[in-house]
C-alpha positions as CSV (number, residue, x, y, z in Angstrom):
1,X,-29.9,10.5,19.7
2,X,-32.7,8.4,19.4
3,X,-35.0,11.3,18.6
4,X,-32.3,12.1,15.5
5,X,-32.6,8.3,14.1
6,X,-36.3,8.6,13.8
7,X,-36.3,11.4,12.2
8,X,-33.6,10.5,9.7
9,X,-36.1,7.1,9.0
10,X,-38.9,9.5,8.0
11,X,-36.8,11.9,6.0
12,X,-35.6,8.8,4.4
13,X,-39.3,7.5,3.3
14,X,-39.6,11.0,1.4
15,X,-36.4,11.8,-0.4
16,X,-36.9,12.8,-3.6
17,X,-33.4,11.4,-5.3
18,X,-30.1,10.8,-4.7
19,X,-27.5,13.1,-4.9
20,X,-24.9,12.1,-7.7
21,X,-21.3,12.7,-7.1
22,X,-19.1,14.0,-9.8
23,X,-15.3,14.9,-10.3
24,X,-14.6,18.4,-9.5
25,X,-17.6,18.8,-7.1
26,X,-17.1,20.7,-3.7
27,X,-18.8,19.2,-0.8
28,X,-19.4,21.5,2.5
29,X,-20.6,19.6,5.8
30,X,-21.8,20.4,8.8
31,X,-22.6,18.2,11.7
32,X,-22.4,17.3,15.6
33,X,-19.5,14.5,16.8
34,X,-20.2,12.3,19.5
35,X,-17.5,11.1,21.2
36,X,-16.1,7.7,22.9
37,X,-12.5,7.9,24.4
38,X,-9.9,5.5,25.0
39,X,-10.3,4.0,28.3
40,X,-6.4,5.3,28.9
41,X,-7.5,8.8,28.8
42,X,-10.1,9.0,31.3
43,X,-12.2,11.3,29.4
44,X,-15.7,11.3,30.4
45,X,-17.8,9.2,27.3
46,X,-20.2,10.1,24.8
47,X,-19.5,14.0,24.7
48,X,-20.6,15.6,21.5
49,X,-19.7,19.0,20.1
50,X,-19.7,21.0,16.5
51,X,-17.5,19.9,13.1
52,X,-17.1,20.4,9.5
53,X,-15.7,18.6,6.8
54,X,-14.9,20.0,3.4
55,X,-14.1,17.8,0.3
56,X,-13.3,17.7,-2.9
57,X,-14.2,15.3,-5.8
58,X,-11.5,13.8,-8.0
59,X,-13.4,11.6,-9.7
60,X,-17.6,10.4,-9.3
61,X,-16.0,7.9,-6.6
62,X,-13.2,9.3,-5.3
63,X,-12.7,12.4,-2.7
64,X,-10.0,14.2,-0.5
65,X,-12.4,14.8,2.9
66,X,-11.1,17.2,5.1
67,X,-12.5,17.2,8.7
68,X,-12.2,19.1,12.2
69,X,-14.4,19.0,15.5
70,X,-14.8,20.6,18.6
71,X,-15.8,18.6,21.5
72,X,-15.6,19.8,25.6
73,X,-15.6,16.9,27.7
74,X,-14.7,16.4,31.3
75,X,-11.1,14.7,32.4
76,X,-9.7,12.9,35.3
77,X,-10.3,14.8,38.7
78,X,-12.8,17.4,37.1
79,X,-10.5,18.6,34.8
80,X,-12.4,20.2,31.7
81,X,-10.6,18.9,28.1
82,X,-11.0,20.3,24.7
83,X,-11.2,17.2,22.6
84,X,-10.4,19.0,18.8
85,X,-9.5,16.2,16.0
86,X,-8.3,17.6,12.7
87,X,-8.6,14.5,9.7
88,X,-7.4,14.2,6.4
89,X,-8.4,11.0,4.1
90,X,-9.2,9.2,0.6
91,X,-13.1,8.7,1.0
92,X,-14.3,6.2,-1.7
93,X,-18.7,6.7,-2.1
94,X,-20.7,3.5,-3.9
95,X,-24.0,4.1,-4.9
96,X,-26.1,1.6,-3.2
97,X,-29.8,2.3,-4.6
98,X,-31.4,5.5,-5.4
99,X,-31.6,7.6,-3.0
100,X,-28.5,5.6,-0.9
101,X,-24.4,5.6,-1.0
102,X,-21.8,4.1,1.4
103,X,-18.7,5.8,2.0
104,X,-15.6,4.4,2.9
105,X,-12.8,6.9,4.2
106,X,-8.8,6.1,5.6
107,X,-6.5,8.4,6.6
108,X,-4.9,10.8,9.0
109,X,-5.3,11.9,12.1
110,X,-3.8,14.9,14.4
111,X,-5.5,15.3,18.0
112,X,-5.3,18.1,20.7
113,X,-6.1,18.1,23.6
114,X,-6.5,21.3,25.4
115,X,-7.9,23.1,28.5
116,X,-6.5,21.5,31.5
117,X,-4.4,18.9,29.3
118,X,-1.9,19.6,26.9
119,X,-1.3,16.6,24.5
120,X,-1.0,16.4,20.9
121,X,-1.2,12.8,18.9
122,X,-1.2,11.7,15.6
123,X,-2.5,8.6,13.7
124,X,-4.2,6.7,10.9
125,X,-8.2,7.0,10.7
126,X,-10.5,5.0,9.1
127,X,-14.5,5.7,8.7
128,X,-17.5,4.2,7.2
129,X,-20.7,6.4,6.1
130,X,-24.1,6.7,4.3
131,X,-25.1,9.0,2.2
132,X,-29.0,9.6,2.1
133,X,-30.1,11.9,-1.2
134,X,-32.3,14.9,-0.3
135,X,-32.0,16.3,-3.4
136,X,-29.4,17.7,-6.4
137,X,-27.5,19.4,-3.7
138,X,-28.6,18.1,0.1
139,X,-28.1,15.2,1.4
140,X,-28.0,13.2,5.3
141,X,-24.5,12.5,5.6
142,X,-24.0,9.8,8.7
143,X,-20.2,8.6,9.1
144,X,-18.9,6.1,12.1
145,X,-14.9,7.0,12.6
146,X,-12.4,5.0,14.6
147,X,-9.2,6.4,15.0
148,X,-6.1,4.6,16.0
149,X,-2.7,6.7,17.4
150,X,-0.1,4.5,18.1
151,X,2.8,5.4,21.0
152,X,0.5,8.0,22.5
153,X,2.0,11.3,24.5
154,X,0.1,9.9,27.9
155,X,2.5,7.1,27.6
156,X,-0.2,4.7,27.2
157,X,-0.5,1.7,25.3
158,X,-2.0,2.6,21.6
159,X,-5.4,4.4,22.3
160,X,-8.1,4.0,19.7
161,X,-11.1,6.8,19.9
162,X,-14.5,6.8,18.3
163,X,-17.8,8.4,17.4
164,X,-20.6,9.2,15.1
165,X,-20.9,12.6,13.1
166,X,-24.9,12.7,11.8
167,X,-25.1,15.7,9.8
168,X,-26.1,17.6,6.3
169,X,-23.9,17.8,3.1
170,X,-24.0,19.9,0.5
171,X,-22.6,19.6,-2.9
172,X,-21.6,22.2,-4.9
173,X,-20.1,22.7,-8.6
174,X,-21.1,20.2,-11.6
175,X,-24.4,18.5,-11.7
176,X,-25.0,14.9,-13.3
177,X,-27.0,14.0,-16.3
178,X,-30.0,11.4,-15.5
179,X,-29.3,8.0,-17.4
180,X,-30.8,5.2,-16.1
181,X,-30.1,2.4,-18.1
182,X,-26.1,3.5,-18.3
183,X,-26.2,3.4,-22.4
184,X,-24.5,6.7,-22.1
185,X,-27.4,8.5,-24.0
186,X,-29.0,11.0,-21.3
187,X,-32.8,10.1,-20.2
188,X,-34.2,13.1,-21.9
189,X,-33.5,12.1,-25.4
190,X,-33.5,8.4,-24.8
191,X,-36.2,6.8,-26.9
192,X,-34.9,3.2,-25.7
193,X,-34.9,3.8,-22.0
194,X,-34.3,-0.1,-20.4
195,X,-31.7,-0.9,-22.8
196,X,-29.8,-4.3,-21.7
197,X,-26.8,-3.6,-19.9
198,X,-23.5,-3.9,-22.2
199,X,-25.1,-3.4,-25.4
200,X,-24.3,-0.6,-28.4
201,X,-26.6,1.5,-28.8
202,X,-27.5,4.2,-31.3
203,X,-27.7,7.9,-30.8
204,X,-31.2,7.5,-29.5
205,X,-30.4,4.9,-27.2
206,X,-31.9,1.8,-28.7
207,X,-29.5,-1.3,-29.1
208,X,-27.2,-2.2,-32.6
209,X,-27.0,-5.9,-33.5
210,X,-24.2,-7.9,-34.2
211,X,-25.5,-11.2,-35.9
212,X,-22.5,-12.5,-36.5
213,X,-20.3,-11.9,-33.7
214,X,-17.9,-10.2,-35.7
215,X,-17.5,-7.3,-33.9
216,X,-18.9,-5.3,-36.6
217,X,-22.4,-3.7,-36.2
218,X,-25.1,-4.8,-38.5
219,X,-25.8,-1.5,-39.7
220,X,-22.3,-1.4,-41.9
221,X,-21.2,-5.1,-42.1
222,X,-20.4,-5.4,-45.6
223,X,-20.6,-9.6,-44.9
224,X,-23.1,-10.1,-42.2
225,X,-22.9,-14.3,-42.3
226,X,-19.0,-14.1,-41.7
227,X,-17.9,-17.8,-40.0
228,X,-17.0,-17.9,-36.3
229,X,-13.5,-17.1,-35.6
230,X,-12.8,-15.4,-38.6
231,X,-11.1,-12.1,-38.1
232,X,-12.4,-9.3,-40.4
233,X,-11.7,-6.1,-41.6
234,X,-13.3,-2.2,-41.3
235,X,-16.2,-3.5,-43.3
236,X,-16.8,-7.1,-41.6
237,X,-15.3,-9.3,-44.4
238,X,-12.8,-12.1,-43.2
239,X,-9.3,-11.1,-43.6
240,X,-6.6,-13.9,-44.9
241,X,-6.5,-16.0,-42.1
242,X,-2.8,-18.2,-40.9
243,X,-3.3,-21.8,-40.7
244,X,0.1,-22.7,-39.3
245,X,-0.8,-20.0,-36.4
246,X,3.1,-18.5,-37.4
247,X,1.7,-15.3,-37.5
248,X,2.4,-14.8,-41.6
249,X,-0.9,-14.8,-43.3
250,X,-1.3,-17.5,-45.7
251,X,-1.0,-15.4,-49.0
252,X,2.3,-14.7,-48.0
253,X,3.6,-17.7,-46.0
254,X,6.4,-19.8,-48.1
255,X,6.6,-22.5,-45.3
256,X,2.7,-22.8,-44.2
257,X,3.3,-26.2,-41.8
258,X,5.6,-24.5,-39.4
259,X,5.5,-26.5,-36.4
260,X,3.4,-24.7,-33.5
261,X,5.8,-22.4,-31.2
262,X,8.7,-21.9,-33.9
263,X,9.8,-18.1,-34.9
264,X,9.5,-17.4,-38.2
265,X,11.3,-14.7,-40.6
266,X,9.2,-12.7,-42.8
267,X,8.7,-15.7,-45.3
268,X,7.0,-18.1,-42.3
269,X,9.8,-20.2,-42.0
270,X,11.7,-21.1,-39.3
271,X,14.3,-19.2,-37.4
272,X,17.4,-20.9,-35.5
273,X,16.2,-22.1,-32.2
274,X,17.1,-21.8,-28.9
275,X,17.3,-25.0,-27.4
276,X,18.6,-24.2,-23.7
277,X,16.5,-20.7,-23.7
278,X,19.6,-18.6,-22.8
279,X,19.6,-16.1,-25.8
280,X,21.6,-17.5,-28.1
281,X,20.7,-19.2,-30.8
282,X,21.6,-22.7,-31.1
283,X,23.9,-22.1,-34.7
284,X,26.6,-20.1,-32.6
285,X,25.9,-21.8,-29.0
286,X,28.9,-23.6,-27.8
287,X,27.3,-24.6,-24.3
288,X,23.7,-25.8,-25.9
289,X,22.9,-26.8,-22.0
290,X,23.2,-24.2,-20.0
291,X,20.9,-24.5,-16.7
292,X,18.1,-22.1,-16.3
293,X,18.3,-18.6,-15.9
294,X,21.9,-18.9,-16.0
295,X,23.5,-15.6,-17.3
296,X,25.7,-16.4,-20.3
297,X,28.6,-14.9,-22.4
298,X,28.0,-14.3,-26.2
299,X,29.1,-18.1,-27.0
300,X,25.9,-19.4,-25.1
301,X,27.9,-20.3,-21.8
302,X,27.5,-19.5,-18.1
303,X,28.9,-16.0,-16.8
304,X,30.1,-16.7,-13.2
305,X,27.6,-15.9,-10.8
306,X,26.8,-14.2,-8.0
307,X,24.4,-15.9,-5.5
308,X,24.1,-12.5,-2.7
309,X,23.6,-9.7,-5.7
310,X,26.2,-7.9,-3.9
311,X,28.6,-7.5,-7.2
312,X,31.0,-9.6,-6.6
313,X,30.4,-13.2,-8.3
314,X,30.7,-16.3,-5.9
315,X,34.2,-17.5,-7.4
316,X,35.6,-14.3,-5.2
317,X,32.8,-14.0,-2.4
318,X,34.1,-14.5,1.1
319,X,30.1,-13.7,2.2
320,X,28.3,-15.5,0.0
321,X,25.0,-14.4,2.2
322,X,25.3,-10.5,2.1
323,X,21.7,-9.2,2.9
324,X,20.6,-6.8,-0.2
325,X,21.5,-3.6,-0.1
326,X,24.7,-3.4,1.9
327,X,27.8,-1.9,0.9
328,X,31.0,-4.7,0.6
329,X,34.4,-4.9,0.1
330,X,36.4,-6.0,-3.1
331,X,35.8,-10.2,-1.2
332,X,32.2,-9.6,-0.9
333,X,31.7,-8.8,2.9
334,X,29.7,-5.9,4.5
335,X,31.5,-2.8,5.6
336,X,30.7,-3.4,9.4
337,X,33.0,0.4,9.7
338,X,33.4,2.9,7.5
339,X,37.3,5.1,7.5
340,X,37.6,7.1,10.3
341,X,34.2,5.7,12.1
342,X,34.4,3.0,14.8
343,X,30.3,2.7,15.4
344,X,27.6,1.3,13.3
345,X,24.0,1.4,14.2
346,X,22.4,-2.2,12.8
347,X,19.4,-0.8,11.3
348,X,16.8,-3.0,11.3
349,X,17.7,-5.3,13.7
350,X,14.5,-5.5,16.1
351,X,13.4,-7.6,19.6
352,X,9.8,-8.9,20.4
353,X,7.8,-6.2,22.4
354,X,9.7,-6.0,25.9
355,X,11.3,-8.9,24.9
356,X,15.0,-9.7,24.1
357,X,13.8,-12.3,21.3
358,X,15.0,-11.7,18.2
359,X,12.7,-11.0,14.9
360,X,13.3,-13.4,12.2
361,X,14.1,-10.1,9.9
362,X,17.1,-9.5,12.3
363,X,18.5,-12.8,12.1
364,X,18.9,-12.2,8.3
365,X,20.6,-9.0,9.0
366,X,23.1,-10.4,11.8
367,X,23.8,-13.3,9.0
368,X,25.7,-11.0,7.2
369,X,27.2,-9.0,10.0
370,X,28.5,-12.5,11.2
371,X,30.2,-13.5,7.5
372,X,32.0,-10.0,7.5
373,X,32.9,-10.6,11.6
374,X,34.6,-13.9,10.4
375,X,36.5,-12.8,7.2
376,X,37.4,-10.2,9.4
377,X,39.0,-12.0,12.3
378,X,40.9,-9.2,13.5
379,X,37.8,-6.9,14.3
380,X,37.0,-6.7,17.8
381,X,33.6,-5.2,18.6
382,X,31.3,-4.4,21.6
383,X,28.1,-5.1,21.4
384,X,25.7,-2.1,22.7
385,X,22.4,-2.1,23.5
386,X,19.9,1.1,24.1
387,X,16.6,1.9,25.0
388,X,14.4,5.3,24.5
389,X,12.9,7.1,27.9
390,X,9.5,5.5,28.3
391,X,9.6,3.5,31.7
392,X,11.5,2.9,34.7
393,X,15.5,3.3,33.9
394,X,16.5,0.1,35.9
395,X,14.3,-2.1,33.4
396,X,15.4,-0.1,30.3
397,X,19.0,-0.8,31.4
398,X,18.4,-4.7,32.2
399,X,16.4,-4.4,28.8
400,X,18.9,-2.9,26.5
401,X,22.1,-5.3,28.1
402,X,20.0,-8.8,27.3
403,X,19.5,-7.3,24.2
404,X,23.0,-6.8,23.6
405,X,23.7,-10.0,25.0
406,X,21.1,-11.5,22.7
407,X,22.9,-10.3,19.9
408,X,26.2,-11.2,21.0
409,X,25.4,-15.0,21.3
410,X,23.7,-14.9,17.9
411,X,26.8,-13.7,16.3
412,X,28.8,-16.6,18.3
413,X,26.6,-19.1,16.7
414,X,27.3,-18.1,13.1
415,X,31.1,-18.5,14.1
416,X,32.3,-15.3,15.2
417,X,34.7,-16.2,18.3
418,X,33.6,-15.0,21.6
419,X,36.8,-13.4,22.7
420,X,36.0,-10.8,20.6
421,X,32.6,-9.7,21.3
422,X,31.7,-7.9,24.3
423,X,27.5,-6.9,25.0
424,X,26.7,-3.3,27.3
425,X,23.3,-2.4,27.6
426,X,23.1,1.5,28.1
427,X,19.2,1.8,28.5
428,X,18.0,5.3,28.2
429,X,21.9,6.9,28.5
430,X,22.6,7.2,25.6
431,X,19.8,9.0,23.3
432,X,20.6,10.0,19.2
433,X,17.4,11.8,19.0
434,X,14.7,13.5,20.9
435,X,12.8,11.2,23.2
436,X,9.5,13.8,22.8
437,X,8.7,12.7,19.2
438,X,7.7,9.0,18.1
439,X,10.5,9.4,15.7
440,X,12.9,9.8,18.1
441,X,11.9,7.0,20.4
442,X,12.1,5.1,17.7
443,X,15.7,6.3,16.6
444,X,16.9,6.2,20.2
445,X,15.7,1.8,20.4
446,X,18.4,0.9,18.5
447,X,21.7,-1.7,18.6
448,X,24.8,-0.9,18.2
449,X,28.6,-2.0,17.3
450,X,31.7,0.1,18.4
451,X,34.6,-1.2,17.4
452,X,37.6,-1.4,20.2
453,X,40.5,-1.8,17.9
């Protein structure tokens, strides 16, 4: 390794020019990964083998990188592993001198692992790279990844792998056009070649005034001593200007002192105002002070409203506190049980890690489960709490039931009686998806009501 980085420092004192990147270009890579493992794996560190990448341009910044790798490695109890990652990401490259651009890369990440182990993880992977110009085509490509696959198949905690890939790139397809001072007139033909950045510029590159500020070039401003502030026309001559700022130019303007803010009609005269700001104007408004953001009928006065969004207005709510996007009765409360179902898994209701401590997002969503409980007094519910496979079953099961219980007591505070609300924890039992998949783990960690009447 350290006989690669001094090369790459003298191949860097020589390069001829950077290699410019442009939209549609191709770019083939070769290039060896060195490998560091999670700790959790107990994969031996530092193991390098072949990879590719292939990518594709979609703008001069922008590319889709696609990357694989083969890496042997050694395993717990001389166990031989085939480490082979497979990476797709958004790879954003700034120049950053000549010869030099960084690359940035996110995406994601599928792993094997083969041989003597069988395990398969996916993840998000992020990278950061330099680019080293050899040339139109060639170019050192070094990129650092780190990739990060959370709930594991080992059944570890989240492992996070990384390595270096040194290697060559080549890039294939459009070429760029040299110009240096970014005028937008190539080098070749550029007779102005340091031209200030920002400035118009003719079809040789060399800068076109604007003495005036006018926004019209010298070279056809009709009236090149136009005053400051004055809008102007094609030619650079003031156009007739507004005093009152009504937006009616003053050729044309039959009430020129409107006062500042007031709509006009096509004259420049005042409209009706809107005293309140509810949309109606104050010559048909019979409720000239209605509050703020108020919704009103067509006589300027408040619509009932409805404080939840649920769509029933607060004069008929029974839940005044319905958590957005929940279905609910003609009064306003969530549908804890649809006809003919007696369960209802409370999505989004969530614990601190191995906790039973409730989130702050799952408060909100019990809120509203409470207010339909209580409109609803004769609903009588269990309370049922459930775990996916990972770890021993006799802590999923005392897990899952203070979970339940959790949510039981929570549901007592807000005023729902406790006679009728019972709390089960069922652990691991009870699965609604594959434990295998992170998905399904994640289905299967879940609360529950069943209704028992």
């Amino acid at each position: 390794m350290r006989r690669f980085v001094l090369v790459l420092l003298a191949t860097v004192a020589v390069v001829s020019k950077a290699t410019a990147q442009r939209a549609g270009q191709v770019e083939f890579g070769l290039f060896p990964q060195v490998s560091y493992f999670d700790r959790s794996l107990g994969i031996s560190q530092g193991r390098a083998g072949p990879g590719a990448r292939l990518g594709i341009f979609l703008s001069d910044h922008l590319a889709v990188d696609a990357e694989g790798a083969y890496v042997p490695a050694d395993g717990r109890f001389g166990t031989d592993v085939s480490y082979i990652p497979f990476r797709a990401k958004l790879a954003l490259n700034v120049p950053a001198g000549e010869h030099v651009g960084l690359i940035f890369g996110a995406g994601y990440v599928h792993t094997l692992y083969r041989k003597d182990y069988d395990l398969s993880d996916a993840g998000a992977t992020g990278s950061v790279g330099l680019r080293l110009g050899l040339g139109d085509v060639t170019s050192i490509r070094i990129d650092t990844y780190l990739d990060y696959i959370p709930s594991p198949e080992n059944g570890a905690s989240d492992n996070i792998n990384w390595g270096i890939q040194p290697g060559l790139s080549f890039l294939l397809g459009k070429r760029g056009v040299r110009d240096r001072d970014g005028d937008g007139v190539p080098d070749a033909v550029d007779e102005c070649k340091n031209t200030p950045a920002g400035d118009k510029v003719d079809a040789k590159g060399c800068t076109i005034r604007d003495s005036d500020g006018d926004g019209v070039l010298d070279d056809i401003d009709q009236c090149p001593d136009t005053p400051a502030g004055d809008k102007v026309d094609a030619s650079g001559c003031s156009l007739p200007k507004d005093a009152d700022g009504d937006g009616v130019l003053d050729n044309v303007d039959q009430c020129p002192d409107t006062p500042a803010g007031d709509k006009v009609d096509a004259k420049g005269c005042s409209l009706p105002k809107d005293g309140d700001g509810d949309g109606v104007l104050d010559n048909v408004d019979k409720c000239r002070d209605t509050p703020a953001g108020d919704k009103v009928d067509a006589s300027g006065c408040s619509l009932p409203k409805d404080s939840d969004g649920d769509g029933v207005t607060d004069d008929k709510d029974r839940c005044p506190s319905t958590p957005a996007g929940v279905k609910v009765d003609d009064e306003g409360c969530q549908v804890l049980f649809e006809a003919g179902k007696k369960a209802l898994i409370l999505e989004g209701v969530n614990f601190e890690t191995g906790k039973a401590d409730l989130t702050p997002e799952s408060r909100t969503i019990l809120d509203g489960v409470g207010e339909s409980l209580v409109a609803n007094e004769e609903i009588r519910v269990q309370v049922g709490g459930h775990t996916d496979s990972r770890g021993s079953a006799a802590l999923n099961k005392r897990l899952s039931a203070a979970r339940a219980e959790s949510v039981r007591q929570y549901l007592i505070s807000k005023g729902v009686a406790a006679d009728r609300l019972t709390a089960a924890g069922f652990g691991p039992s009870k699965p609604v998806a594959s434990n295998k998949t992170a998905a399904g783990r994640a289905q299967n960690r879940r609360v529950e009501l069943t209704r028992l009447n």
